[in-house]
C-alpha positions, -999 to +999 in steps of 0.1 A: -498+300-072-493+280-106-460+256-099-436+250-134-436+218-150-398+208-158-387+226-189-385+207-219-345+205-229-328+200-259-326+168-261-363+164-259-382+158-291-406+185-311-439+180-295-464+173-323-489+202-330-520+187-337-545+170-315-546+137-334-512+130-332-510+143-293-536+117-287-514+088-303-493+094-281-505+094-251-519+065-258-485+049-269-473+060-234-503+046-216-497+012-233-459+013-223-468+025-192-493-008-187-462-029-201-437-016-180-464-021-148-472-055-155-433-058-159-426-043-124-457-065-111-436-099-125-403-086-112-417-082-074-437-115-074-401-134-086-384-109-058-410-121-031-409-160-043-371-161-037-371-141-005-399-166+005-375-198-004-343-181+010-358-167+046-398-172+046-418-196+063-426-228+042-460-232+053-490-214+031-512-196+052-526-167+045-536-146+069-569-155+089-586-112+084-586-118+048-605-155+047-627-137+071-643-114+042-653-149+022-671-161+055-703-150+030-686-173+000-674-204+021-710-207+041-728-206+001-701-231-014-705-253+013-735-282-002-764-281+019-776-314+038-809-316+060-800-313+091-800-347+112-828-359+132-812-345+170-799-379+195-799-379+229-772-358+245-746-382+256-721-373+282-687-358+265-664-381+258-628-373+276-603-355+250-570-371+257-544-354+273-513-350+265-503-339+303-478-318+320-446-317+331-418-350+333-427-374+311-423-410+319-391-430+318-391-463+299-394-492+318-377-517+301-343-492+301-316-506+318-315-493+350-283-489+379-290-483+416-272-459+439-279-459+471-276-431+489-275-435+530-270-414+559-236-406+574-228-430+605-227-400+629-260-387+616-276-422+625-280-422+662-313-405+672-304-371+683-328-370+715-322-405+726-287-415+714-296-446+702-288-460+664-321-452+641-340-479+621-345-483+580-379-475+575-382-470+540-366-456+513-378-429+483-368-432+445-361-408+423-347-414+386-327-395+362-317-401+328-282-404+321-258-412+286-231-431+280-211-428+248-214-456+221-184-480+226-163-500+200-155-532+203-136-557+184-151-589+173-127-620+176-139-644+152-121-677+165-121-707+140-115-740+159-095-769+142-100-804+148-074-836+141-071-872+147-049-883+177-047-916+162-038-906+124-004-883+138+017-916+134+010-910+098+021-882+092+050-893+069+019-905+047+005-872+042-005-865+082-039-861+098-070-848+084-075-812+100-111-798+101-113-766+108-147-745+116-166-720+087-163-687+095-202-673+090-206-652+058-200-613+061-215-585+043-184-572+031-157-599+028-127-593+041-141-561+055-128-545+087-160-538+098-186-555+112-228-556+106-229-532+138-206-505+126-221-509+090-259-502+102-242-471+127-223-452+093-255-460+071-279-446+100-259-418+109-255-410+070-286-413+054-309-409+086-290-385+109-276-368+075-241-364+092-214-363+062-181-388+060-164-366+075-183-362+107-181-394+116-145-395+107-139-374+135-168-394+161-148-422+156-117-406+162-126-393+194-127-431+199-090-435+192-098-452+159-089-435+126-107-446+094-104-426+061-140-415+048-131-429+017-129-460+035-165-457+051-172-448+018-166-480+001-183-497+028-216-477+019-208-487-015-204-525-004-228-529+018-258-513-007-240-538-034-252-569-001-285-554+003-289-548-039-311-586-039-335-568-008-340-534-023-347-551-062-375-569-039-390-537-029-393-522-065-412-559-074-433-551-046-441-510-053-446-518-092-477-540-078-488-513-068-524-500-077-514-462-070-478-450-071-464-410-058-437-400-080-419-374-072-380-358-081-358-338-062-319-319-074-286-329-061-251-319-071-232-344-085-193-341-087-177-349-120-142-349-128-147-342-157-165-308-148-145-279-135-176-278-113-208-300-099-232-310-125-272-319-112-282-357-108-318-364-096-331-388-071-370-398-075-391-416-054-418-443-060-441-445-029-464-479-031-498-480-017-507-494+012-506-530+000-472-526-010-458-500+016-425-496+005-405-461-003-383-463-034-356-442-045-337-444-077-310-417-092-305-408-124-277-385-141-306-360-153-341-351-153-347-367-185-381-384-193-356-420-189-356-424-154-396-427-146-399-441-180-375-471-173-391-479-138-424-476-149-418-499-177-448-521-180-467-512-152-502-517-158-502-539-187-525-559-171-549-533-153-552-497-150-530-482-127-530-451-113-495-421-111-497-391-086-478-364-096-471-334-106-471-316-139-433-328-154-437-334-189-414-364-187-446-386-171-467-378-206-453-410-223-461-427-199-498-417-196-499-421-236-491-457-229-452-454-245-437-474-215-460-505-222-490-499-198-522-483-187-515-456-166-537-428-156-528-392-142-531-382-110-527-345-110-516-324-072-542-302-057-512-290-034-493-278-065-528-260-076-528-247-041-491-231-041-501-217-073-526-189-059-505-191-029-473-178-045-496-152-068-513-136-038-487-109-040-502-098-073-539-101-064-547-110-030-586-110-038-586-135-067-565-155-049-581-158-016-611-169-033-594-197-054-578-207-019-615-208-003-624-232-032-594-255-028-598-254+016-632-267+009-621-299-009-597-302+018-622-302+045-640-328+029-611-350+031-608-342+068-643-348+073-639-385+055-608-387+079-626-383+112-661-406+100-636-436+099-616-427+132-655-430+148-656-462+167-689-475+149-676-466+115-640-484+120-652-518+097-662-490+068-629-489+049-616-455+041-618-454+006-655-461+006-660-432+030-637-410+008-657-423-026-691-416-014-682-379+001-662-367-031-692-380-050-717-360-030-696-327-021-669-324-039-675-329-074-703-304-075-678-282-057-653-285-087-682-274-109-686-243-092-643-237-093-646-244-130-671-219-137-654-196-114-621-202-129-633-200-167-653-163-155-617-149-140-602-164-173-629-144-192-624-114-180-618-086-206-599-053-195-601-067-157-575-076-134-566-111-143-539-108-174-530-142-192-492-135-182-500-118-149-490-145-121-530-152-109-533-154-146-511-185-153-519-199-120-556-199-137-537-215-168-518-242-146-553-251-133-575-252-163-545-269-182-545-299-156-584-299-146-584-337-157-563-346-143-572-325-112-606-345-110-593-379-113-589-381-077-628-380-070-633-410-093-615-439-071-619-436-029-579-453-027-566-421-045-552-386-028-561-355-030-522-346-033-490-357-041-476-350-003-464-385+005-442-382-019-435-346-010-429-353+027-408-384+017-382-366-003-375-341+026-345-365+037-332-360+014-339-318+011-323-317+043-293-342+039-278-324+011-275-294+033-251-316+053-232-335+026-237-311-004-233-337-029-229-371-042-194-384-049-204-398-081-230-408-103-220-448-089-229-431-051-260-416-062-266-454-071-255-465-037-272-435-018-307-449-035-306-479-024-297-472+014-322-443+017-348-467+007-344-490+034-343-464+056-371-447+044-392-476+045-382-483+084-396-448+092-425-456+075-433-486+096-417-472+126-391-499+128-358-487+140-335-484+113-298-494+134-320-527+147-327-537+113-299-529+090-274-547+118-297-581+115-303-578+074-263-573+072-257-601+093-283-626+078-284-616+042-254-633+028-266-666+041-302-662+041-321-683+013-335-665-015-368-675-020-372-664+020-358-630+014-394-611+018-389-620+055-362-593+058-387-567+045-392-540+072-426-545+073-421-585+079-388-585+097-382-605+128-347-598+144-327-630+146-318-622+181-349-606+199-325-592+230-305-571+208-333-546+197 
């Protein structure tokens, strides 16, 4: 049975008549047809990137039956090493566990007793009558909360006089000393170095907006405006301005700095609506292990261009980051120094990742590549976690492998990479997304390879990363920034925060002792309230 094709109409077009121009086109439709595929193809891997960021998983894995067909590939990228001479077997060591069940209370928690006895009728033995003995007693603990609680701080000022001199009064009376009050963070200022640290923690650590803690504290029968804990933020960054400018100082000595930028809506009252601002972040290396944060009104090349000015005009330095064209001035030496580019192998990563959509093949293989140089950093990881390699510093380790494995691995990506590049009439288009993930690669190879060159360098750009997540996550709590002036304020109390985390130094403890001392505490002594150096005053209050 022969089945009609639809009937041309009359709005169709005369078909041509002879073969050569039937020929043109069809191949005029093919090659619209190719267009409008490729077109589709970019749509859906857009459509999947923004379903991915609105209700996808953040993490890139891919899923473990498709790395299973390179098993072939990984086994012949991996460099072959003889095998080493066998050692005697040695008893396993123990793998630490982390248990089951309760875990342990704190000792040095306060702790209240209740006893808990036996009702006097239930005392006397019940086969002789006669009053039972203490014998012992069994302990059990719980873990209980008590609200935080207010208190008011008298600050009492005693006045001394002369008995002797009050016969003079009618000459001008006695001479009346009266105590100093100690200098406060915020003069004048309602509150006190306690409640300060509790609104900065519970802002920019806890990421609980103004109003929030408006209402906390008025379940405490005390009503303060949030634009009055506002202006405390804003005072108390202005006290603890001297200790953050000593933190850039000690980032810009830095050998190797993470950069990194992140969005946040910015309210202008000028602006029927928010406008963006940026906040960036300046990681220092482990010398100098401070977390920086400065704002800027835009994403202009000015902000890391002003920070940076000068660094390494004595020696080369080193900048992780990723591909923003606002850092090029700075590697072609415009902001006054020697500054070489550190390029993200996690960005070159989430470039295939994101482009799997469009050819899962291609970019399994580029993501076998880029696990490999991974597992070479794990593998320099765990040689200086071994107990006899612990005086070997880690950046030797890291030097020596790169040297030996992973920079002939990078020769085998390039050629791989410049092959998939070269392919004519195959699956990976210039403008296809594998395509310019290729591009993004090849365009930032240099820079890519840097990393192998110098043992104290990264692989990646995640510290920074991982260190602007705070803020990532705050803004979904306070939305935006009051101002460009509390962008200003918000950068300098996120980097003292910050920095606490990164030494594990609670960030309450520290900001109550540095807003007590700082207003009296010499200057040329103020690198002992660093985080890093910082003794509380009073060791019982931490």
């Amino acid at each position: 049975m022969i089945t009609e094709g639809p009937q041309p109409t009359a709005c169709d077009p005369p078909l041509p008549k002879d073969l050569a121009a039937c020929h043109a086109m069809i191949r005029q439709l093919l090659d619209t047809a190719r267009k409008d595929s490729r077109r589709i193809e970019r749509l859906e891997h857009q459509l999947e990137g923004l379903l991915r960021r609105l209700y996808g998983r953040s993490a890139e894995r891919l899923d473990p039956n498709q790395m299973v067909l390179f098993t072939d590939l990984l086994k012949q990228l991996q460099p072959q090493t003889p095998p080493a001479p066998e050692a005697p077997a040695a008893p396993p060591a123990p793998s630490p566990s982390r248990g089951h069940g309760r875990r342990r209370i704190p000792q040095d928690l306060p702790r209240r007793r209740v006893v808990h006895d036996l009702p006097e009728d239930e005392k006397p033995c019940p086969c002789c009558g006669k009053a039972r003995e203490m014998i012992g007693e069994e302990t059990s603990e719980q873990l209980d909360y008590e609200p935080a609680r207010l208190s008011v701080i008298e600050h009492v000022r005693l006045k001394y006089a002369c008995r002797a001199c009050e016969e003079a009064a009618a000459e001008g009376g006695p001479q009346i000393e009266t105590a100093e009050k100690p200098l406060a963070p915020i003069e004048k200022g309602l509150a006190a170095p306690g409640l300060l640290a509790y609104v900065i923690v519970s802002k920019y650590s806890d990421h609980l907006p103004l109003y929030r803690l408006e209402r906390i504290l008025a379940r405490h029968k005390i009503e303060i405006a949030r634009s009055t804990m506002c202006d405390w933020m804003r005072d108390s960054a202005a006290a603890l301005k001297a200790l953050y400018d000593l933190m850039v100082r000690e980032v810009l000595a830095s050998k190797v700095i993470h950069t990194d930028d992140t969005p946040v809506d910015v309210l202008d009252r000028n602006l029927p609506e928010t406008r963006i601002g940026r906040f960036w972040m300046y990681v220092g290396d482990g010398d100098h292990p401070y977390d920086v944060f400065t704002y800027t009104a835009n994403r202009s090349r000015d902000g890391p261009m002003t920070f940076l000015q000068g660094w390494g005009k004595d020696e080369r330095r080193f900048l992780q980051a990723d591909a923003f064209g606002g850092y090029d001035v700075i590697y072609r030496g415009e902001a006054g120094g020697r500054v070489t580019e550190v390029a993200c192998w996690a960005h070159a990563r989430r470039k295939f990742y994101e482009a799997r959509t469009s050819d899962s093949a291609t970019a399994t293989q580029a993501l076998a590549y880029i696990r490999l140089l991974y597992d070479i950093e794990d593998e320099a990881k765990a040689l200086f976690a071994k107990p006899g390699d612990a005086a070997r510093p880690l950046a030797a380790i890291r030097l020596e492998l790169r040297q030996a494995k992973a920079v002939p691995l990078l020769a085998q990506f390039r050629a791989w990479l410049d092959s998939c590049q070269a392919t004519v009439g195959g699956c990976v288009l210039p403008k296809s997304p594998m395509g310019q993930a290729i591009a993004y690669v090849l365009n930032q190879w240099d820079a890519l390879n840097v990393y192998t060159t110098d043992g104290d360098l990264d692989i990646d750009n995640n510290l920074a990363e991982n260190a602007l997540r705070r803020i990532a996550i705050g803004r979904k709590n306070w939305l935006f920034c009051g101002s460009d002036n509390g962008g200003h304020t918000a950068a300098v109390l996120f980097t003292l925060i910050a920095s606490c985390a990164r030494h594990k130094v609670d960030p309450f403890a520290y900001l109550r002792d540095a807003l007590a001392r700082i207003a009296a505490h010499p200057i040329n002594r103020l690198a002992e309230l660093l985080p890093d150096r910082w003794k509380p005053a009073d060791p019982s209050s931490t």
